[in-house]
DOKOLPA-745567 format. One record per residue (C-alpha): residue number from 0; residue in three letters; x, z, y. Coordinates in pm, 1 decimal, always signed. Last residue first. Layout:
<atoms>
+-------+-------+----------+----------+----------+
: mardo : lomar :        X :        Z :        Y :
+-------+-------+----------+----------+----------+
:   NUM :   ALA :        X :        Z :        Y :
...
+-------+-------+----------+----------+----------+
</atoms>
This chain:
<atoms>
+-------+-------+----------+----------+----------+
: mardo : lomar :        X :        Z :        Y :
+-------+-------+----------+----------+----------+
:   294 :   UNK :   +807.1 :   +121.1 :  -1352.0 :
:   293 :   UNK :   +761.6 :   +449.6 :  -1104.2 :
:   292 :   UNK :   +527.0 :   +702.5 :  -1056.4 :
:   291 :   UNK :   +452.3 :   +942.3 :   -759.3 :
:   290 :   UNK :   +171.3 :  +1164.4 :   -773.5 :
:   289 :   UNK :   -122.8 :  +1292.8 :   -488.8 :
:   288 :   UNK :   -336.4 :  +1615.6 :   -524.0 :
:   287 :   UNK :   -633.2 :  +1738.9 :   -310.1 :
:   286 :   UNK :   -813.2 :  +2031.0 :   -260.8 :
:   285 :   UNK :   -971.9 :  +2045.4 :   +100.8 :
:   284 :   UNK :  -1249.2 :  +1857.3 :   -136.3 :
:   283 :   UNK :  -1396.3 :  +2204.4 :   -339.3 :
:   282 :   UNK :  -1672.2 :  +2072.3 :   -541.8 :
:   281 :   UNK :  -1570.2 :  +1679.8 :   -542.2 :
:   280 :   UNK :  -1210.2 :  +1736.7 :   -599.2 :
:   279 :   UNK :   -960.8 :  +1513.3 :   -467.1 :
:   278 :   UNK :   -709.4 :  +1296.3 :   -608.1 :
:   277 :   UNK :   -441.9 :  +1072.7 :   -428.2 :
:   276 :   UNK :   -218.9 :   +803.7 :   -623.1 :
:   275 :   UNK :   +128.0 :   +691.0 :   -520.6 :
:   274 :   UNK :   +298.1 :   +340.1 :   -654.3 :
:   273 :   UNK :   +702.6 :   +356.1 :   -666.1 :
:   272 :   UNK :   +909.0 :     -6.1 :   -741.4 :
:   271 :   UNK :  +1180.7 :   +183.6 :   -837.6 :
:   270 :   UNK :  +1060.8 :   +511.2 :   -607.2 :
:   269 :   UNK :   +958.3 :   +572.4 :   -306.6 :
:   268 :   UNK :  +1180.7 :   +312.5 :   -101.9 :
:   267 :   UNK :  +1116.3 :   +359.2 :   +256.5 :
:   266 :   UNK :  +1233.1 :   +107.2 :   +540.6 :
:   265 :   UNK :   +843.7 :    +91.8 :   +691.2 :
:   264 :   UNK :   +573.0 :   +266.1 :   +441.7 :
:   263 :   UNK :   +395.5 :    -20.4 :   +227.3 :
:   262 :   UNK :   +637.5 :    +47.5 :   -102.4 :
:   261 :   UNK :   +296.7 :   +112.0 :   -298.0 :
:   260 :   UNK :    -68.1 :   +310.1 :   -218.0 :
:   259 :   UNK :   -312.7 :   +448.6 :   -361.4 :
:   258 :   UNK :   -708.3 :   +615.9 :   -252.0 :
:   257 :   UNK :   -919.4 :   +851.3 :   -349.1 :
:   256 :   UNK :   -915.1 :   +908.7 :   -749.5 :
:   255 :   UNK :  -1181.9 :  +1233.6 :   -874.9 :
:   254 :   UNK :  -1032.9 :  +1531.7 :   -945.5 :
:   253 :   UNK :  -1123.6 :  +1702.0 :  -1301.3 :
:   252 :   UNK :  -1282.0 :  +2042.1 :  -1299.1 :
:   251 :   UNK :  -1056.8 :  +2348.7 :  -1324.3 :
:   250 :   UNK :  -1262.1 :  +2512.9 :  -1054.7 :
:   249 :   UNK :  -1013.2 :  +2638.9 :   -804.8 :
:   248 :   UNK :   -662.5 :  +2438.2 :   -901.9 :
:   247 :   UNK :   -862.3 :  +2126.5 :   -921.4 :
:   246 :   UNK :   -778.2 :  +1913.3 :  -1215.5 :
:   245 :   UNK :   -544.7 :  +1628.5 :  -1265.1 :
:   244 :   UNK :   -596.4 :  +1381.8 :  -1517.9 :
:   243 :   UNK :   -274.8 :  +1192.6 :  -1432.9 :
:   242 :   UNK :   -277.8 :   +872.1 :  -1646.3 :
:   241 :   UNK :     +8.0 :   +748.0 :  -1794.3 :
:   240 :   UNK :   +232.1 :   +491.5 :  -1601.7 :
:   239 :   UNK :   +165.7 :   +177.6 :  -1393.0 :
:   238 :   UNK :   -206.3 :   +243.8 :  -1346.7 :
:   237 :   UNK :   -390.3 :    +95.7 :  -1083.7 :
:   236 :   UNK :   -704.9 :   +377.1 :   -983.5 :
:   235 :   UNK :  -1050.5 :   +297.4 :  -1028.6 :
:   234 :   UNK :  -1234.6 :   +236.8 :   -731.1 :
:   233 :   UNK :  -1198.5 :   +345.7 :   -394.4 :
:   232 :   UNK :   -913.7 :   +342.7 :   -201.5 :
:   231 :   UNK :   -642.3 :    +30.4 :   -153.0 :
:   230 :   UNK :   -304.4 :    +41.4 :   -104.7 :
:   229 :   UNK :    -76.1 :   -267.9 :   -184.6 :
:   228 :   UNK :   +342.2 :   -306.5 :   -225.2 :
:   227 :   UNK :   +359.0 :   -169.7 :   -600.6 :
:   226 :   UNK :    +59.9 :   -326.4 :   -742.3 :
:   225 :   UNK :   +190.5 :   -678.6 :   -687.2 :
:   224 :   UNK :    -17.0 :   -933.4 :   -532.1 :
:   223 :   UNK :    +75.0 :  -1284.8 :   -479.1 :
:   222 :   UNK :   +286.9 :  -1520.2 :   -252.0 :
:   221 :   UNK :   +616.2 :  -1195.6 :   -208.7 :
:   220 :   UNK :   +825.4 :  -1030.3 :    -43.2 :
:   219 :   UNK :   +588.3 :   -863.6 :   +233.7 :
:   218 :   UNK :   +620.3 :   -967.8 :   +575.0 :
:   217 :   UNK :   +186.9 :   -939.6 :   +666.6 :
:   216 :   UNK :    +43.9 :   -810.9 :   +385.6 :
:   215 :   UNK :   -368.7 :   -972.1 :   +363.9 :
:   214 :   UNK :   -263.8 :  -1192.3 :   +623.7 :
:   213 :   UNK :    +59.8 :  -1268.6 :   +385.3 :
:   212 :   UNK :    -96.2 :  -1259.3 :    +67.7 :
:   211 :   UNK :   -336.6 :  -1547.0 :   +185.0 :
:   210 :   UNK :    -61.0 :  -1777.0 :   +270.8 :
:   209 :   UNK :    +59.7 :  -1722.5 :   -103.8 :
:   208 :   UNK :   -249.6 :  -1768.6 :   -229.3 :
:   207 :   UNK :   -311.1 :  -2117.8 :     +0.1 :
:   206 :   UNK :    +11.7 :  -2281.9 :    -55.7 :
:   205 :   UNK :    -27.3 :  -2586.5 :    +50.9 :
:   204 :   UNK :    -56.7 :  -2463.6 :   +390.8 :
:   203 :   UNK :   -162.5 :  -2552.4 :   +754.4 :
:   202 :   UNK :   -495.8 :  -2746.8 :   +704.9 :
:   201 :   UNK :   -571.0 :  -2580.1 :   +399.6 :
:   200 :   UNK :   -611.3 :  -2259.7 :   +500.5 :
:   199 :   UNK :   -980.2 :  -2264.4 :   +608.4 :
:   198 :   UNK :  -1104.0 :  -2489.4 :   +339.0 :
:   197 :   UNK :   -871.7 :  -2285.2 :    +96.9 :
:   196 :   UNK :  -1097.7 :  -1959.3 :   +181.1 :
:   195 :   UNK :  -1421.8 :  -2162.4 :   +190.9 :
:   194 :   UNK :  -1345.4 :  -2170.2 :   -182.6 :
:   193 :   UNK :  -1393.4 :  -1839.1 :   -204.8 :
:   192 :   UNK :  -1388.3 :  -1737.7 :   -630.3 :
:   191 :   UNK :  -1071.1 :  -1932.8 :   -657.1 :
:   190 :   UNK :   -891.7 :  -1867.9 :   -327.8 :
:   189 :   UNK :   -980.4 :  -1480.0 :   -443.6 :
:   188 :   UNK :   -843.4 :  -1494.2 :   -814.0 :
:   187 :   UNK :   -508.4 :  -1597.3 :   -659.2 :
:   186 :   UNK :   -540.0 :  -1364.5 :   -371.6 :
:   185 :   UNK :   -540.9 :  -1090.8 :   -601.7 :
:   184 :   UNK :   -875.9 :   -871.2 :   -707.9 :
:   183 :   UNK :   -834.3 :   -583.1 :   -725.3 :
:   182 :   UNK :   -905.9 :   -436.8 :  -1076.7 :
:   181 :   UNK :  -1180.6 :   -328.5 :  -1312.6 :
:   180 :   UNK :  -1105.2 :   -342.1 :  -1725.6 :
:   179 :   UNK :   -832.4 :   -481.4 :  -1883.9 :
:   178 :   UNK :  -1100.5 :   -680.7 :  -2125.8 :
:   177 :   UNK :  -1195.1 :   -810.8 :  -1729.7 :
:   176 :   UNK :  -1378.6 :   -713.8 :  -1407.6 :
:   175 :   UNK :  -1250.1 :   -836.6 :  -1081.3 :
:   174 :   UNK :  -1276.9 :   -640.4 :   -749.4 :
:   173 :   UNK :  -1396.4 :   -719.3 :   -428.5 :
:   172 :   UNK :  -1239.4 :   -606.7 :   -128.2 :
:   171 :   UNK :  -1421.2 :   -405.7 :   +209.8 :
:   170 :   UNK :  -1125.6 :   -419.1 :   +457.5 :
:   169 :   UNK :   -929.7 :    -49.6 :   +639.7 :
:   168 :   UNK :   -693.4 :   -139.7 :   +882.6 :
:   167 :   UNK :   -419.6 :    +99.3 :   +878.0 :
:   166 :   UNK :   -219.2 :   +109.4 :  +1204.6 :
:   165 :   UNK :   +175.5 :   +155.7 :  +1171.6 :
:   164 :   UNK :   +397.6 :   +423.7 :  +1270.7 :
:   163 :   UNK :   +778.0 :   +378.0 :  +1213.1 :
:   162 :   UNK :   +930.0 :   +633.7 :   +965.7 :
:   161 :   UNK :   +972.3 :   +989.9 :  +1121.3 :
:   160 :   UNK :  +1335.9 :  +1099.0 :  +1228.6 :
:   159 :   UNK :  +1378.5 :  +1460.0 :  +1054.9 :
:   158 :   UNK :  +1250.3 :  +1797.9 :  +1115.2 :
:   157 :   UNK :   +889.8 :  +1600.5 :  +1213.8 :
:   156 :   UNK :   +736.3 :  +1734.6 :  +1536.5 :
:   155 :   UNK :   +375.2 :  +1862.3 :  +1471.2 :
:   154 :   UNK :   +155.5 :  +1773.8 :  +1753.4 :
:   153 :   UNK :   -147.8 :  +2002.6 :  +1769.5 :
:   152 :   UNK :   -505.0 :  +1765.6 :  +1750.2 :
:   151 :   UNK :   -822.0 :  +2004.2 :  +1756.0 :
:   150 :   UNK :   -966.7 :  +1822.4 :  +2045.0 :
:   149 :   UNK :   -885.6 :  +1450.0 :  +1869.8 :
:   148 :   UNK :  -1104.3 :  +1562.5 :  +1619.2 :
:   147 :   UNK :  -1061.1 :  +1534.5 :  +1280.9 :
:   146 :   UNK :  -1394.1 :  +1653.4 :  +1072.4 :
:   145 :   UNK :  -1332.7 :  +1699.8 :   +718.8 :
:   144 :   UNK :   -919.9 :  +1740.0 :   +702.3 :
:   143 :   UNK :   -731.1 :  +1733.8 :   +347.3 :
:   142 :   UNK :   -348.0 :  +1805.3 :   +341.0 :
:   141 :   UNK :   -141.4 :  +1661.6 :    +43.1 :
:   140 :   UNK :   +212.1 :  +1742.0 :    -38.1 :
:   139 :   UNK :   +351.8 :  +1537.3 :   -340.6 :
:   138 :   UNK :   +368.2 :  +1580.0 :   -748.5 :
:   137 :   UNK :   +678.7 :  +1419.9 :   -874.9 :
:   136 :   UNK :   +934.6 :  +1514.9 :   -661.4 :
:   135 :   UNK :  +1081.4 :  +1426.3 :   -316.9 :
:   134 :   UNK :   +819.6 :  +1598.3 :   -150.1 :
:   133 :   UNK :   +697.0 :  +1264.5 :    +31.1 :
:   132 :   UNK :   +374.3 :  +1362.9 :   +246.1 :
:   131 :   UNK :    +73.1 :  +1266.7 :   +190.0 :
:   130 :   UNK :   -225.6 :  +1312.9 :   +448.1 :
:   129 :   UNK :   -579.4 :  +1263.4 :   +384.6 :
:   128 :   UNK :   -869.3 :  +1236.5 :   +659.3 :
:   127 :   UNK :  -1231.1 :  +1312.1 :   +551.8 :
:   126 :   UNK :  -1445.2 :  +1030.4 :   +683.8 :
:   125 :   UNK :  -1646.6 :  +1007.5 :   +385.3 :
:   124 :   UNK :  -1554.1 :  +1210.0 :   +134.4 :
:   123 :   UNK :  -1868.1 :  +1453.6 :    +97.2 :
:   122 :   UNK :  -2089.2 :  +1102.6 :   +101.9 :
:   121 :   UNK :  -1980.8 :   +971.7 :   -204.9 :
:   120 :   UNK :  -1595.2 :   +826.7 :   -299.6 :
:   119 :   UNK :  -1815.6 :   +502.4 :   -389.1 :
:   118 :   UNK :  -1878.7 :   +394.9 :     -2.8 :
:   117 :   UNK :  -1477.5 :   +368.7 :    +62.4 :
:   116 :   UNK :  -1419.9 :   +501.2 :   +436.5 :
:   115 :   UNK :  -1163.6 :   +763.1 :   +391.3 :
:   114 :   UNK :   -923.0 :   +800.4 :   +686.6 :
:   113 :   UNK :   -594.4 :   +797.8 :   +529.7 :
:   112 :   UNK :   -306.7 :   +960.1 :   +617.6 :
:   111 :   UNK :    +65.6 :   +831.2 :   +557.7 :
:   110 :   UNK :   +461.3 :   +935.3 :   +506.2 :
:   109 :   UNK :   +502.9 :  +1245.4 :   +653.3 :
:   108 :   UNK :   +849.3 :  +1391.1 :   +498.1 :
:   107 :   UNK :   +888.2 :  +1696.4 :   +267.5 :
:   106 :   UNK :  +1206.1 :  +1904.6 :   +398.6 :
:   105 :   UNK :  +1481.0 :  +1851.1 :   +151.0 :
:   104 :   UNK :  +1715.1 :  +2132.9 :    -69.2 :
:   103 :   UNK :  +1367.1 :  +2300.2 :   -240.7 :
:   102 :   UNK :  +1056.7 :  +2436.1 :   -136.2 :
:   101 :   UNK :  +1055.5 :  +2244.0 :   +174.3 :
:   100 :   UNK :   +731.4 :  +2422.5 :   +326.1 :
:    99 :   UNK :   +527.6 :  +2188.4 :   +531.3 :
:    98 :   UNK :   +499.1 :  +2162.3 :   +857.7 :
:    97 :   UNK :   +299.2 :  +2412.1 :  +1064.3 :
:    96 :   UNK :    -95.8 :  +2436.9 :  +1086.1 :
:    95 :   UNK :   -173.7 :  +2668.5 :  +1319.1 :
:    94 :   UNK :   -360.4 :  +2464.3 :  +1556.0 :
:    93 :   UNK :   -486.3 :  +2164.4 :  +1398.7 :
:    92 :   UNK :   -239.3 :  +1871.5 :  +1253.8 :
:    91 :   UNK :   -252.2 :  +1513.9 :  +1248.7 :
:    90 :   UNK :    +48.3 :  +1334.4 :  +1090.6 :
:    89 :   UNK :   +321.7 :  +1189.4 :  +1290.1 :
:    88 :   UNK :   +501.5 :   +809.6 :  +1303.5 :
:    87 :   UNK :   +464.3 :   +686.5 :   +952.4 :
:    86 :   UNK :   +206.3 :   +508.1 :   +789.1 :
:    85 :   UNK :   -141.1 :   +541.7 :   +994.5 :
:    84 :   UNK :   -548.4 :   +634.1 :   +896.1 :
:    83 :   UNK :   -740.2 :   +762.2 :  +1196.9 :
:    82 :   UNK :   -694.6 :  +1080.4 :  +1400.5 :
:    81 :   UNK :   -365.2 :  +1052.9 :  +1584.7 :
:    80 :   UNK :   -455.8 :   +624.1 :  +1593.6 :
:    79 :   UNK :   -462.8 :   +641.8 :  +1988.9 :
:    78 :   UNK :   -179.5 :   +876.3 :  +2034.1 :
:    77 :   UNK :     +3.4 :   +624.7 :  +1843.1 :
:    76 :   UNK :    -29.0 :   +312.1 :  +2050.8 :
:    75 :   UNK :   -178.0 :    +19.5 :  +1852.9 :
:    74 :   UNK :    +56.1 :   -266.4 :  +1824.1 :
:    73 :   UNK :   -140.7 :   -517.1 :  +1622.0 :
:    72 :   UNK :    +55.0 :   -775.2 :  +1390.3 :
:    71 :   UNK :   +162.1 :   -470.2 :  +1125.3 :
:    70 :   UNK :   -218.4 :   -426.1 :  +1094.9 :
:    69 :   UNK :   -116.5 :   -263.4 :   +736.7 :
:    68 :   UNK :   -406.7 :   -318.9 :   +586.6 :
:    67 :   UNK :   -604.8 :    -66.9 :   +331.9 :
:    66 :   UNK :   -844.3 :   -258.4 :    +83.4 :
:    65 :   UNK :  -1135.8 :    -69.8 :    +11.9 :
:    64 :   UNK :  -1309.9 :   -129.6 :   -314.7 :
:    63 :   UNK :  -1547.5 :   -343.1 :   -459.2 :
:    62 :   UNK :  -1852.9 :   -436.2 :   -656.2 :
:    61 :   UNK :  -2025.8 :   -721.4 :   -569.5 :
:    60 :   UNK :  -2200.3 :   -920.7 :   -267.6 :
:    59 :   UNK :  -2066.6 :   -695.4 :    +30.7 :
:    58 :   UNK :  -1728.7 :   -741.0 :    -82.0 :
:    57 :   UNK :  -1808.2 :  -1152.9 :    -78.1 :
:    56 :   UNK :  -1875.6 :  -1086.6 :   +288.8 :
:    55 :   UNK :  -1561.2 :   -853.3 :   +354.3 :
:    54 :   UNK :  -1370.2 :  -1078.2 :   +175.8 :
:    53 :   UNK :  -1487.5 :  -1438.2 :   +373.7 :
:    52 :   UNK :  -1476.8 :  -1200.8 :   +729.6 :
:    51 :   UNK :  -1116.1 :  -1148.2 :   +662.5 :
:    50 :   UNK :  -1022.8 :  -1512.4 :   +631.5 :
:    49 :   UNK :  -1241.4 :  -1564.1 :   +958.4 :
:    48 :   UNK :   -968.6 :  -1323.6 :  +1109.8 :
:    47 :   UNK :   -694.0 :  -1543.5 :  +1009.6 :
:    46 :   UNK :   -797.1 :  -1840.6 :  +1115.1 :
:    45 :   UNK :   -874.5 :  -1685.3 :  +1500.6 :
:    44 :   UNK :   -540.7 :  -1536.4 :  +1510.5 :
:    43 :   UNK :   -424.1 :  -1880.6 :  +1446.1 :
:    42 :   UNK :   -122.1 :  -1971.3 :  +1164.4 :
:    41 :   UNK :   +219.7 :  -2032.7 :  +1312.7 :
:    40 :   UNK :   +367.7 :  -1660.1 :  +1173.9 :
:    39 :   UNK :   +145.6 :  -1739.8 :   +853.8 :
:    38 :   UNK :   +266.9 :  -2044.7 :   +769.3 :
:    37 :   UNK :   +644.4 :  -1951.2 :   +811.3 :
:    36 :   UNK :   +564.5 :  -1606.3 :   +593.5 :
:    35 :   UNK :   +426.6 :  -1898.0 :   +294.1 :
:    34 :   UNK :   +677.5 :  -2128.4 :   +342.3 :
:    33 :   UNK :  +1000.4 :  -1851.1 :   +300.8 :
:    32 :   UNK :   +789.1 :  -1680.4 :    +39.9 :
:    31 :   UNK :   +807.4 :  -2038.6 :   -137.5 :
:    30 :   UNK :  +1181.5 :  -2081.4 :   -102.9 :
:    29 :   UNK :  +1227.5 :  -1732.8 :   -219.9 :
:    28 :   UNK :  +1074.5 :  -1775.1 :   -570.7 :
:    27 :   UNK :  +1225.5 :  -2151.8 :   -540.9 :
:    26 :   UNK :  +1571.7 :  -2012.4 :   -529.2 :
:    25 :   UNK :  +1513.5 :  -1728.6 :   -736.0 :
:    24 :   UNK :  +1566.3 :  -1890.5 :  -1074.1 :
:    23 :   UNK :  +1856.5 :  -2168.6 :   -972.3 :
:    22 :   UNK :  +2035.2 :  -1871.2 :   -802.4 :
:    21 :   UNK :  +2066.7 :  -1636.0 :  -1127.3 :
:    20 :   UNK :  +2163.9 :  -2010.0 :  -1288.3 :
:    19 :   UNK :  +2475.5 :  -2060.1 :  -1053.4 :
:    18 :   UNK :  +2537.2 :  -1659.9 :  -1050.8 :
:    17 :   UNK :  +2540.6 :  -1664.8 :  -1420.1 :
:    16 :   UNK :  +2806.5 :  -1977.8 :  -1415.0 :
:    15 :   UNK :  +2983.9 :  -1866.1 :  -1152.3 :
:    14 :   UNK :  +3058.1 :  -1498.0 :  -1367.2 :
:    13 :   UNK :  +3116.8 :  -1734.0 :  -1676.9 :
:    12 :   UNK :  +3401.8 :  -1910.6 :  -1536.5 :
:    11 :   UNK :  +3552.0 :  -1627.0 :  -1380.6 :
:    10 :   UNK :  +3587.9 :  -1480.8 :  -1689.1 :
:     9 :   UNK :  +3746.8 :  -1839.9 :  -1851.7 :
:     8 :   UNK :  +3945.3 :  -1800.6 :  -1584.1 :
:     7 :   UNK :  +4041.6 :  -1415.8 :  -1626.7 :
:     6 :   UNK :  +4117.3 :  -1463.0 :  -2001.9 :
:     5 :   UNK :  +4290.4 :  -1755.3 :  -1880.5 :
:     4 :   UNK :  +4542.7 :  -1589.9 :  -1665.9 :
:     3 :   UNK :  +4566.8 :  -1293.2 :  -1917.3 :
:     2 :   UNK :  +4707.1 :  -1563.4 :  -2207.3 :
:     1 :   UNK :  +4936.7 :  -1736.5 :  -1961.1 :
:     0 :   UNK :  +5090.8 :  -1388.1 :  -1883.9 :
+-------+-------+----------+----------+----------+
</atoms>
């Protein structure tokens, strides 16, 4: 008996001692989140928009993509975003479209459309309207629109309780070009390369990236970018697992990369740490294709 009894101590023991250390290593991770969503939730509207107006400017000077922004601090009514790009709530539909086939035990759920606005995707994408929706597999649902109209608009209700709706906000973003190749650049890189960017910020932070990651995310976990909770379109695409090469189903040519997007969509998980990707094809673009990866 004396023998179990310290078996479990000295058990005990070393389950405090893991916890003491497993607290010691996120403790400042979360203490500096805590600082950084703090400064942004006091920080002026005004601040915040002349933050935005330092990207889109230094966009304008370089190559870049287009960063898509949850405006989670802008309540937009739905009816008034049917047509432009959204998470959650209800996708735009035309008379008789219908919602899409399960094919299989669960009903695919809407989870975003995007309203393409990225210069590179070429004139034939621009202001085409994409919608995903979450298949529950590998390769999603996509529907491709060329002219939304508000006219057109059928309401499709969703067979299950749709995710909250939330504007997209769509924000010119330079990228960074390395041995790696071309990327987004991260607020890091960006309080670096803008220094009027800390001269803004620095009066109510000392933390100016992760301040930054929070207008550019508002509420995410987080004081830098990770390519699993950002969406951008345009560009090259963010790898976290092999490459797709998909090709259109019509022409067999290869698609070219839209848009992606991480864990933005309210209280949905896709994946461990799940990144989508959208295709299109050029010749034929109401053929589209979107993938789910995960680390």
């Amino acid at each position: 008996m004396q023998s179990a009894l310290q078996i479990l101590a000295w058990a005990g023991g070393i389950v405090l001692t893991l916890g003491a250390v497993f607290g010691l290593v996120i403790l400042p991770h979360n203490l500096r989140v805590w600082r950084a969503r703090r400064s942004y939730r006091l920080l002026p509207l005004q601040i915040r928009e002349q933050v935005l107006l330092l990207i889109r400017a230094a966009a304008q000077r370089e190559r870049s993509v287009t960063f898509l922004r949850l405006a989670r601090d802008c309540d937009v009514p739905e009816p008034a975003i049917v047509t432009e790009s959204h998470v959650g709530g209800l996708p735009y539909a035309e008379p008789h479209d219908q919602w899409p086939d399960p094919g299989g035990e669960e009903t695919p759920r809407f989870l975003l459309q995007v309203r393409l606005t990225d210069p590179g995707l070429g004139p034939i994408w621009h202001g085409r309207l994409i919608e995903v929706f979450l298949k529950f597999d590998f390769e999603q649902v996509v529907r491709s629109y060329a002219a939304p109209s508000a006219d057109r608009y059928v309401r499709l209700e969703s067979p299950a309780p749709p995710f909250a709706c939330v504007s997209i906000i769509s924000l010119p973003f330079p990228t960074v070009h390395d041995d790696a190749g071309e990327s987004i650049a991260y607020p890091s890189r960006l309080c670096e390369t803008i220094p009027e960017i800390c001269r803004l910020l620095s009066p109510h932070t000392k933390d100016c990236s992760g301040l930054l990651t929070q207008i550019l995310c508002p509420g995410v976990y987080g004081y830098d970018f990770e390519t699993s909770f950002i969406a951008f379109e345009g560009g090259l695409p963010e790898l976290i697992q092999s490459p797709h090469e998909p090709t259109c189903e019509r022409c067999q040519k290869p698609m070219r990369f839209l848009f992606q997007f991480g864990e933005i969509i309210p209280k949905l998980q896709l994946a461990d740490a799940g990144v989508g990707y959208v295709y299109g094809c050029d010749e034929h673009p109401e053929l589209c294709k979107a993938f789910i990866d995960s680390h």
